[in-house]
C-alpha positions as CSV (number, residue, x, y, z in Angstrom):
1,X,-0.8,-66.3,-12.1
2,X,-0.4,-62.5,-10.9
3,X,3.2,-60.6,-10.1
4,X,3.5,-59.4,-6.7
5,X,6.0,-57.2,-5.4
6,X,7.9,-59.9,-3.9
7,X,7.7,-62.0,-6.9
8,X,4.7,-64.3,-8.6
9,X,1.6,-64.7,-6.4
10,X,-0.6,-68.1,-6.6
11,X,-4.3,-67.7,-7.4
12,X,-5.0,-68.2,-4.5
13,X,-3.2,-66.0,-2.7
14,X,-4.4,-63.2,-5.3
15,X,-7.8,-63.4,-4.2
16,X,-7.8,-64.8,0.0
17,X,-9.5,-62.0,1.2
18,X,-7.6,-60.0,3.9
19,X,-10.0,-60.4,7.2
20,X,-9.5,-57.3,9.5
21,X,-12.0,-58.8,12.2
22,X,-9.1,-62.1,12.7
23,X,-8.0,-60.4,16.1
24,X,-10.7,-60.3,17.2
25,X,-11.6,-63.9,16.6
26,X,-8.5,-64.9,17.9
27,X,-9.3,-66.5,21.6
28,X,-6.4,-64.6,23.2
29,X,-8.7,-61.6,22.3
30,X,-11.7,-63.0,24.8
31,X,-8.6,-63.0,27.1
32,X,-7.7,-59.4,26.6
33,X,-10.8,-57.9,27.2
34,X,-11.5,-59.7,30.3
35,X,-7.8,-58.2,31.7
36,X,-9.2,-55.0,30.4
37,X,-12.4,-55.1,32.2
38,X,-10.9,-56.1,35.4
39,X,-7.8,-53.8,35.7
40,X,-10.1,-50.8,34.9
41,X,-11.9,-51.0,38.2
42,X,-9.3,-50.4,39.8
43,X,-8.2,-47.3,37.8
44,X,-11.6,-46.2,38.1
45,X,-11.3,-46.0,41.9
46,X,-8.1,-44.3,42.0
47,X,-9.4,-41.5,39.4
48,X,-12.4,-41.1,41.3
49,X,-9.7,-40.6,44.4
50,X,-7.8,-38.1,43.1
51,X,-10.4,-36.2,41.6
52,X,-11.9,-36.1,45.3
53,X,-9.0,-35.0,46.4
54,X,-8.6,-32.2,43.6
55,X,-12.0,-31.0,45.3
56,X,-11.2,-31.6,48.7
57,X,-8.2,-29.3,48.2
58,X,-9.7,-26.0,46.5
59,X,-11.7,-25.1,49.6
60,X,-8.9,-26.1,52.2
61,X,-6.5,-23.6,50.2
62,X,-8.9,-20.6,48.8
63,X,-11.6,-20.8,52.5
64,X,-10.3,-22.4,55.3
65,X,-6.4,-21.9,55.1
66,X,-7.0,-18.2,54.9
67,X,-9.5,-18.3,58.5
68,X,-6.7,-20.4,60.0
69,X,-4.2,-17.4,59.7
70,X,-6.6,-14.9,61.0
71,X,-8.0,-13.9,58.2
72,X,-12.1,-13.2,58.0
73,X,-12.1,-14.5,54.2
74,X,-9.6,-15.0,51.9
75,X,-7.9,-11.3,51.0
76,X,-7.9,-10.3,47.7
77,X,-4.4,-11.2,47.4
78,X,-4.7,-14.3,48.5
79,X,-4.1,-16.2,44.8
80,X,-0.4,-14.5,44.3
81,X,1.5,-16.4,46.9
82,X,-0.5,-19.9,46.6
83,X,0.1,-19.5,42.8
84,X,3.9,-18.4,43.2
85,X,4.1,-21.3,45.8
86,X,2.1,-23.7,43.3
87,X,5.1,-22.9,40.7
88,X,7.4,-23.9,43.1
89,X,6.1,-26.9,43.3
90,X,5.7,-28.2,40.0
91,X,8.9,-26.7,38.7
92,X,10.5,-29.2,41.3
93,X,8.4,-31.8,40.4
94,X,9.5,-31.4,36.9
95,X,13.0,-30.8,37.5
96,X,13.8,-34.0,39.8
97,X,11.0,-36.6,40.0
98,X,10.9,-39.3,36.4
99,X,8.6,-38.4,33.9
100,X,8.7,-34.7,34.0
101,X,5.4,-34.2,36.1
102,X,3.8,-35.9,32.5
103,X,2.6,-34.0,29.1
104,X,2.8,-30.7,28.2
105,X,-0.5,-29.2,27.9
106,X,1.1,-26.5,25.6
107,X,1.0,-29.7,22.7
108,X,-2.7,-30.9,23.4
109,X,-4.0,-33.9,24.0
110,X,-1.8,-37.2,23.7
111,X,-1.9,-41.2,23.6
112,X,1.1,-41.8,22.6
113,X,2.0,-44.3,25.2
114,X,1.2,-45.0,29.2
115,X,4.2,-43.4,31.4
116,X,5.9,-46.4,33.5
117,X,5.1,-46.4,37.1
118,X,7.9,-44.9,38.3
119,X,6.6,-41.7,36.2
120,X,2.9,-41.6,38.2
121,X,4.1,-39.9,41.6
122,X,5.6,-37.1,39.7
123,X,2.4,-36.8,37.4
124,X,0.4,-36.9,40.2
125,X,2.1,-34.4,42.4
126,X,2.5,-31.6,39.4
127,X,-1.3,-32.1,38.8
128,X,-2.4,-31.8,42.4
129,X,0.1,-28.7,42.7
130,X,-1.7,-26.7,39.7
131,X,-5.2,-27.6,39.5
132,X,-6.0,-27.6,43.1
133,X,-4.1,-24.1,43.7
134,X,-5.9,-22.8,40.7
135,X,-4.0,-23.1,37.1
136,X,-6.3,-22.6,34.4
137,X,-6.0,-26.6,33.3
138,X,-8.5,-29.6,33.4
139,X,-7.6,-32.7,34.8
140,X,-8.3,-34.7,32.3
141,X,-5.0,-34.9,30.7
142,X,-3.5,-36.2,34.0
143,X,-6.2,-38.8,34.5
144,X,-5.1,-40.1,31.0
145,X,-2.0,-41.0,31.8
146,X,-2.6,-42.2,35.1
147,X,-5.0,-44.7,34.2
148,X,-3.0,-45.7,31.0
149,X,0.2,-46.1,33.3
150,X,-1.5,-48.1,36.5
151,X,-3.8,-50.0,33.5
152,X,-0.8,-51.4,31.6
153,X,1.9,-51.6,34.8
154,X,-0.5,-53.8,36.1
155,X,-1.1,-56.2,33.2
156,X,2.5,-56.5,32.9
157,X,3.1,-57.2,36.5
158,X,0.2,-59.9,36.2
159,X,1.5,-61.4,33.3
160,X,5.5,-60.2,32.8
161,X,5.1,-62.5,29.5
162,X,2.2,-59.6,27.8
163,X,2.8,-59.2,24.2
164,X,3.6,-55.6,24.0
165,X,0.8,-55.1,22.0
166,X,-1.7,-56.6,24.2
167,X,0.3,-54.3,27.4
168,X,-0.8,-51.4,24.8
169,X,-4.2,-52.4,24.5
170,X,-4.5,-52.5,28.1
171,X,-3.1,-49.7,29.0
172,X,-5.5,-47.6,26.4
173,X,-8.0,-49.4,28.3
174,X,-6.9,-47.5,31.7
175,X,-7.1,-44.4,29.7
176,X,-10.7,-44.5,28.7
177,X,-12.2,-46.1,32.0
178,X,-9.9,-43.4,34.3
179,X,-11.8,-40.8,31.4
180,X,-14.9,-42.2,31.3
181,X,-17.4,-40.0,33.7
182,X,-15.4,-36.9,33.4
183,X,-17.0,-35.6,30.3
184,X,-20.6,-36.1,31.2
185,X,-21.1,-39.7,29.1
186,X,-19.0,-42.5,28.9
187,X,-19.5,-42.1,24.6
188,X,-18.1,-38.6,24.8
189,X,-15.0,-40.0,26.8
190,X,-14.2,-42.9,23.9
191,X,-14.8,-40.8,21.1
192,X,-12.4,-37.9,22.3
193,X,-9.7,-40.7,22.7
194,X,-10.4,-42.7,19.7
195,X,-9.7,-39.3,17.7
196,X,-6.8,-38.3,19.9
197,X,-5.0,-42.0,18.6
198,X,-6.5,-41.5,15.5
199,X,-4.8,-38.3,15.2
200,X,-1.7,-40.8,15.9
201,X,-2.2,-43.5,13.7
202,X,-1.7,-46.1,16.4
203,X,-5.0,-47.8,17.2
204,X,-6.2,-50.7,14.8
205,X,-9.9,-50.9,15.5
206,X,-10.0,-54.5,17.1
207,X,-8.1,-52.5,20.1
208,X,-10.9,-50.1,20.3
209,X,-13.1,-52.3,21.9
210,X,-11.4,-52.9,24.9
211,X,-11.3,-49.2,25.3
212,X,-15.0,-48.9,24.9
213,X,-16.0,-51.5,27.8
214,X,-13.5,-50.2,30.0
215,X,-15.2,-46.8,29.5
216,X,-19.0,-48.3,30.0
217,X,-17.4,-50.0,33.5
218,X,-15.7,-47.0,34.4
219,X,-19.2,-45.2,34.1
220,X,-20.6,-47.3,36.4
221,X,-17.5,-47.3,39.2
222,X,-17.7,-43.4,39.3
223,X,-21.4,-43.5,39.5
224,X,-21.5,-46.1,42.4
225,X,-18.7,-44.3,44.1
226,X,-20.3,-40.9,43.8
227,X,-23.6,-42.3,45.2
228,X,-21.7,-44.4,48.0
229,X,-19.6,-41.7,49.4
230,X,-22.1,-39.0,48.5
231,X,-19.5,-36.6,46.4
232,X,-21.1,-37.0,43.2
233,X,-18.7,-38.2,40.1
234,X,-17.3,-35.1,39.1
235,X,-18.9,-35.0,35.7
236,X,-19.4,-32.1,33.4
237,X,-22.9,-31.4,33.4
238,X,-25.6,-28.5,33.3
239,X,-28.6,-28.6,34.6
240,X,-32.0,-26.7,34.4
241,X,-31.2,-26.0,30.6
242,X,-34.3,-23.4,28.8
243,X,-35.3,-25.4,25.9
244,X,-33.8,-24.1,22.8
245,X,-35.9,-22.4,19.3
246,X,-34.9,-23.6,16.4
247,X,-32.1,-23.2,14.4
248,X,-32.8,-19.8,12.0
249,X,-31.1,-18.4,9.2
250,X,-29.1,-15.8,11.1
251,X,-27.8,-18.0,13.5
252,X,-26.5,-20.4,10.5
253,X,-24.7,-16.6,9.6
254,X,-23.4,-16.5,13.3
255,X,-22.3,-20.1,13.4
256,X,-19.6,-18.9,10.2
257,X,-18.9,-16.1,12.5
258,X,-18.1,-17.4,15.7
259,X,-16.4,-20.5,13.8
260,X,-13.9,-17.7,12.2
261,X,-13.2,-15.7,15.9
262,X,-12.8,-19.1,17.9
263,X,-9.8,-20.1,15.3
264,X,-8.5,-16.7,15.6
265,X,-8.3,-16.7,19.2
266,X,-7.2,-20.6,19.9
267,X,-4.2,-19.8,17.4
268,X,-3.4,-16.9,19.6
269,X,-3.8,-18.5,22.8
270,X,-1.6,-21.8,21.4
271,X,1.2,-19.4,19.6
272,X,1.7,-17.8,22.9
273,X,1.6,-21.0,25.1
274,X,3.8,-22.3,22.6
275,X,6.4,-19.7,22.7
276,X,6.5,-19.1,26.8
277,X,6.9,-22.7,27.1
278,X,10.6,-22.4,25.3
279,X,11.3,-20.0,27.9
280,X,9.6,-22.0,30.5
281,X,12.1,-24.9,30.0
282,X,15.1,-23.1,30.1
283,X,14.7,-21.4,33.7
284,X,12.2,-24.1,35.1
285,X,11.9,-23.4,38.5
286,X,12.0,-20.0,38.5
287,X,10.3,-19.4,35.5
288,X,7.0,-21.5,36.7
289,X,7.0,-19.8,39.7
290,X,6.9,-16.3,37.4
291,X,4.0,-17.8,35.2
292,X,2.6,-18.7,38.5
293,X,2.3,-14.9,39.6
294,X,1.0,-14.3,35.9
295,X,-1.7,-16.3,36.6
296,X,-2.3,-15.0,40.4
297,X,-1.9,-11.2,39.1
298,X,-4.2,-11.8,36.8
299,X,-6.8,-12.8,39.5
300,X,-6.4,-10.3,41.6
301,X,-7.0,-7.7,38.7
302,X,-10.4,-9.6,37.7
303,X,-11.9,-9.8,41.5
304,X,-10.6,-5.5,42.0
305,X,-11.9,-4.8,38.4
306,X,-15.3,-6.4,38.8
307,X,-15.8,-7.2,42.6
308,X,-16.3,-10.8,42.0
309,X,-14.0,-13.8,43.5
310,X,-11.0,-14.3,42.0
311,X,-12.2,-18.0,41.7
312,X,-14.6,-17.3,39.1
313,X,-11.5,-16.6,36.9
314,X,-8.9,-19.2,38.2
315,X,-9.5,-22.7,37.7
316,X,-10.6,-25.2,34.5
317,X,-13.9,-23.4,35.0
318,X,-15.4,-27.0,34.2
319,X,-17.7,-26.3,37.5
320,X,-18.1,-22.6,36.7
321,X,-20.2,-23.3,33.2
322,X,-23.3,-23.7,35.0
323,X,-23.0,-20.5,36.6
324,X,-22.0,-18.8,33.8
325,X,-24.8,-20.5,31.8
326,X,-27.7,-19.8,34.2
327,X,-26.4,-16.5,35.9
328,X,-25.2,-14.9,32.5
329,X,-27.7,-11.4,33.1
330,X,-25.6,-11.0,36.1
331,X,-22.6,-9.9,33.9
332,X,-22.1,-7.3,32.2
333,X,-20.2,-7.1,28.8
334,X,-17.9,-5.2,30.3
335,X,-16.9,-7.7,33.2
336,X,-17.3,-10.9,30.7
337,X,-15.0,-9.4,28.3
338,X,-12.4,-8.9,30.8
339,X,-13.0,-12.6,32.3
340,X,-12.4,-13.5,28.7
341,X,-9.0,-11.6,28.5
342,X,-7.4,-12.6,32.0
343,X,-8.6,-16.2,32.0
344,X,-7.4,-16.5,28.3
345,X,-3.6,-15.0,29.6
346,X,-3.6,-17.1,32.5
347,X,-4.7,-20.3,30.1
348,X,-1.5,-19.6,28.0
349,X,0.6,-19.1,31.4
350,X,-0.5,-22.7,32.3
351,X,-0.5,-23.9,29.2
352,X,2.8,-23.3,29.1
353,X,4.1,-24.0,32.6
354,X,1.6,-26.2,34.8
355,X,0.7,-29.6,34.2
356,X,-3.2,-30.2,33.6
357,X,-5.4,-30.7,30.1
358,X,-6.9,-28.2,28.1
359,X,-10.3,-28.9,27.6
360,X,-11.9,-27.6,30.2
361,X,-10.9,-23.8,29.7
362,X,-11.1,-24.0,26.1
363,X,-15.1,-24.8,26.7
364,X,-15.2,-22.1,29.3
365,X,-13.6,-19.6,27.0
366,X,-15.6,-20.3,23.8
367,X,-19.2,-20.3,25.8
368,X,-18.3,-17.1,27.3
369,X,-17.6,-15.3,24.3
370,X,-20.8,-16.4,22.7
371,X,-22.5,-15.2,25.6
372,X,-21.1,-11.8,24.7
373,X,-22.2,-12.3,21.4
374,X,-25.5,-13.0,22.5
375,X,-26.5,-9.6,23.4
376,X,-26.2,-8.9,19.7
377,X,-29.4,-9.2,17.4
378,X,-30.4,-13.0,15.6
379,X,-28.3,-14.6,18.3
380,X,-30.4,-16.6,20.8
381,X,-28.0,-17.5,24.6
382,X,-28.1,-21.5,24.1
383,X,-27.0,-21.3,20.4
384,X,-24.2,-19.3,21.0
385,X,-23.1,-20.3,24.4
386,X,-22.8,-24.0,22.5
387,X,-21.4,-22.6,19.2
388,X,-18.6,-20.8,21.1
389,X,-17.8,-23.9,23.2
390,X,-17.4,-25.8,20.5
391,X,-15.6,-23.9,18.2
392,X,-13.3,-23.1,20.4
393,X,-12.8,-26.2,21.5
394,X,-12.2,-27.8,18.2
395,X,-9.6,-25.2,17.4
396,X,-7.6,-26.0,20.6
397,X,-8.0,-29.5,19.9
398,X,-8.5,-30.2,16.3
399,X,-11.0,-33.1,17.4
400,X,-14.1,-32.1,15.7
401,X,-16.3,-35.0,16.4
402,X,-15.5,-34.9,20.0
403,X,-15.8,-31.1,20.2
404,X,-19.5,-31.4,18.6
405,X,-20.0,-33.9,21.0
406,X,-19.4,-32.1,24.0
407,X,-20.9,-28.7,22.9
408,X,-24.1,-30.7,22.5
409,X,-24.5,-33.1,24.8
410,X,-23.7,-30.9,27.3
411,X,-26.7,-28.9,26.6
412,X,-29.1,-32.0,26.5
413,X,-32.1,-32.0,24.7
414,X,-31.3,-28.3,23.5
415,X,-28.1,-29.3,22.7
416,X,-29.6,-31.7,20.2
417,X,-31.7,-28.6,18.8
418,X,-28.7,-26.7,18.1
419,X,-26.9,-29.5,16.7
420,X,-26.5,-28.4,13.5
421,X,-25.5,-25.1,14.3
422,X,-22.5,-26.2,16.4
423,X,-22.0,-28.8,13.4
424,X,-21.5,-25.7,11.2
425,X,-19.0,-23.3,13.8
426,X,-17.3,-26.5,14.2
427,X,-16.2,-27.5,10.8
428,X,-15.5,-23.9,9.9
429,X,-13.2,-23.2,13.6
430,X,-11.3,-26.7,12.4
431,X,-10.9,-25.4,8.7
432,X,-9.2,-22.2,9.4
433,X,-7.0,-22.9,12.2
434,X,-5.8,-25.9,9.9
435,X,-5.3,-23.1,7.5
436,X,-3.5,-20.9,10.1
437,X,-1.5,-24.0,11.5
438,X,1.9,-24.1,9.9
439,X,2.9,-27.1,8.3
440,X,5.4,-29.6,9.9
441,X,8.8,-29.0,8.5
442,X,10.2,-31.7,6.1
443,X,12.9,-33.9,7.0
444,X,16.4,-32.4,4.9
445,X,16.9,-35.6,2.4
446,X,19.5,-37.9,3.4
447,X,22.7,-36.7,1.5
448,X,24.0,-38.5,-1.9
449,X,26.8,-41.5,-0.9
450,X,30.1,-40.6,-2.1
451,X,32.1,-42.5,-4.1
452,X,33.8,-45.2,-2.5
C-alpha cells in the first residue's frame, strides 16, 4: 500500500491508469459534436454575410459616395472625414451598446470566452464602422467572437440544460467554423486558435475536435457560398506565385536578420498601441474620433507623397498582398519605406482605438519590409517577402506555429521551398520579443494574520 496526499492509496488505485481519451468515449461526446457540426452552418453563413458586407461597403464609401456628391473621383481628402466620422461611430458604440464593441485589438488575439448575445450588435457595428471605412485591422478578431457568441447562445437556447462545459465546447466550435476560410485553409484557421487557447490554458484536447470539424464544414459553407453567389470566400490567397530557388547560406544569415528587425518593430508598434489605448479610454469618443484623423492624415500624406491611392495604405491590406507581391518593381524604396512608416502609425492608432484583429496588417507590414530588403544582395523576393510576414507576425502574435503556417502556405508550393527559412526568422522574431516583453508583475503576497 502507497501514501497519497489525501491519505493511503489501494493497489489498485496506485496503478489504474489515468485515461485522457474517457471524454471522448463518453456518448454524450457523439452528441456534442453533432450540435457542433450543425450550429456551425449557421455561423458559417452569417460570417460569410458580414464579410460580404465588409466588401460591399469599401467601394460604396471610397467610389461611389464621393460621385454622388459631385465629385469625379474621390478627392484626396476624402479619408479624413470618413475616418473622423468612423471614430464617431465606434466611440459610441463602445460607450453605450453591451460588450464594449468586443476585444481590444491593442491585447492580440483572444479565446477567452464567447460574448453573450446581447454583446453581438455592438461587436458587429464597431467592426463594420472601422474596417469598412478603412482602420488598419483584419476582421478576423470580430468573426471570432461572433461565431463563438451565435455558436454557444444557440446551444444554450436549444438545450437551456448544456453543461457549461459542453456550451464552451460549442461555442469554440463557432469560433473555428466562422474562422475557417479566412486564412486561406481550414488547417491554418484551427491551428491559429488551438495556440491562441493554448496560450490560455483552457482547451483539454478532447474539445479540440469539435473545433476542428466545425472548421472542415465551415470550409465547405464559405466555398459553396462563394461559388453560389459568385463573391468568392474572401480567403487570403496569392496567386501566380514564381517558383522559389532554394534556400542558400545567405538567406539562412538574412532569416537571423529579419527575425531581429520584425521583433524590433512589433515591440514598437505594440508599446505604442498599448500606451494610446490608456488615453483612448479615458476620452473615448473624442479621442477615437482623433486616432481616426491619425489614421486619415496619414493617408492623405501617403497618396500626396507618392501619387498612389490612399487605399493602398488604409485598410488590413489582406487584399493588397497580391499586389504588393506581384507588382513590387513598381515601387520604389523610397515610396515602400514610407507605406511602411504611415501604415505602421495608423496600425497602432487602430490598434489602439478601432475594433478589428491584427493579423492581417502585421503580414502586410512584415512582407513589405522584406521586399525592401530584397533589393539588397543574397536576398531572393519570395524568401524575404515570406520571412518578413512571418516574423513579423509571430512577434505581434507570439503564435509561431500559426505564423509559419501562414507565411508558407500562403506562398504555396514556394512557400514550402522557403519553409525552413521562415522556420528560422520565426523562432528567432518569437525569442527576442519574449526577451523584450516585460514580465507580468507578481501578485504582492497576502499579508501575515495578526494575532487574534
Amino acid at each position: 500500500m502507497s501514501v497519497g496526499p489525501a491519505g493511503p492509496v489501494g493497489p489498485a488505485e496506485a496503478t489504474e491508469p489515468h485515461d485522457p481519451y474517457a471524454p471522448v468515449r463518453d456518448r454524450g461526446y457523439l452528441k456534442l459534436l453533432l450540435v457542433a457540426a450543425a450550429v456551425g452552418i449557421p455561423v458559417c453563413a452569417v460570417a460569410f454575410g458580414f464579410l460580404a458586407l465588409v466588401h460591399a461597403l469599401e467601394p460604396l464609401l471610397y467610389e461611389d459616395l464621393p460621385r454622388a456628391l459631385g465629385f469625379a473621383g474621390p478627392p484626396i481628402w476624402w479619408p479624413v472625414p470618413l475616418l473622423v466620422v468612423a471614430g464617431l461611430l465606434v466611440g459610441l458604440t463602445i460607450r453605450h451598446l453591451p460588450g464594449g464593441g468586443g476585444h481590444e485589438p491593442a491585447d492580440g488575439l483572444s479565446l477567452s470566452g464567447a460574448p453573450p448575445l446581447s454583446a453581438l450588435p455592438g461587436v458587429v457595428l464597431a467592426a463594420l464602422a472601422s474596417l469598412s471605412f478603412g482602420a488598419v485591422l483584419g476582421p478576423e478578431a470580430p468573426l471570432i467572437a461572433l461565431g463563438g457568441g451565435l455558436a454557444m447562445g444557440a446551444a444554450r437556447l436549444l438545450n437551456r440544460g448544456m453543461p457549461a462545459q459542453a456550451a464552451a465546447a460549442v461555442g469554440a466550435a463557432g469560433s473555428f467554423a466562422a474562422i475557417s476560410a479566412l486564412l486561406g485553409s481550414p488547417l491554418v484557421g484551427a491551428f491559429l486558435l488551438m495556440e491562441v487557447a493554448g496560450m490560455g490554458a483552457a482547451m483539454p484536447g478532447a474539445v479540440l475536435v469539435p473545433g476542428l470539424l466545425a472548421a472542415g464544414i465551415g470550409a465547405l459553407i464559405f466555398t459553396g457560398l462563394g461559388d453560389w453567389t459568385g463573391l468568392g470566400t474572401y480567403s487570403l490567397a496569392l496567386h501566380d506565385i514564381p517558383k522559389a530557388a532554394e534556400p542558400t547560406v545567405p538567406e539562412f544569415g538574412w532569416a537571423l536578420v529579419i527575425g531581429v528587425l520584425a521583433a524590433l518593430a512589433a515591440t514598437g508598434v505594440r508599446r505604442l498601441a498599448v500606451f494610446l489605448k490608456g488615453r483612448v479610454a479615458r476620452h473615448r469618443v473624442p479621442a477615437t474620433m482623433l486616432m481616426g484623423l491619425v489614421v486619415g492624415t496619414l493617408a492623405v500624406a501617403f497618396a500626396a507623397a507618392t501619387g498612389k491611392s490612399a487605399t493602398e495604405m488604409l485598410y488590413s491590406g489582406q487584399s493588397a498582398l497580391g499586389s504588393l507581391f506581384r507588382e513590387s518593381a513598381g515601387y520604389t524604396v523610397a515610396a515602400l519605406l514610407l507605406l511602411i512608416l504611415c501604415k505602421g502609425l495608423a496600425y497602432c492608432a487602430s490598434l489602439s482605438a478601432f475594433r478589428g484583429g491584427p493579423i492581417f496588417p502585421a503580414l502586410f507590414l512584415g512582407a513589405a519590409g522584406g521586399v525592401v530588403l530584397s533589393h539588397l544582395p543574397g536576398l531572393s523576393l519570395t524568401a524575404a517577402f515570406a520571412m518578413g510576414s512571418g516574423a513579423m507576425c509571430v512577434a505581434m502574435l507570439k503564435l509561431p506555429m500559426a505564423s509559419v503556417l501562414l507565411a508558407t502556405l500562403l506562398l504555396g508550393r514556394s512557400g514550402l521551398t522557403v519553409m525552413p527559412l521562415v522556420i528560422v526568422a520565426v523562432v528567432v522574431s518569437y525569442v527576442v520579443v519574449l526577451r523584450l516583453t516585460p514580465a507580468p508583475a507578481a501578485s504582492a503576497p497576502a499579508p501575515a494574520p495578526g494575532p487574534a
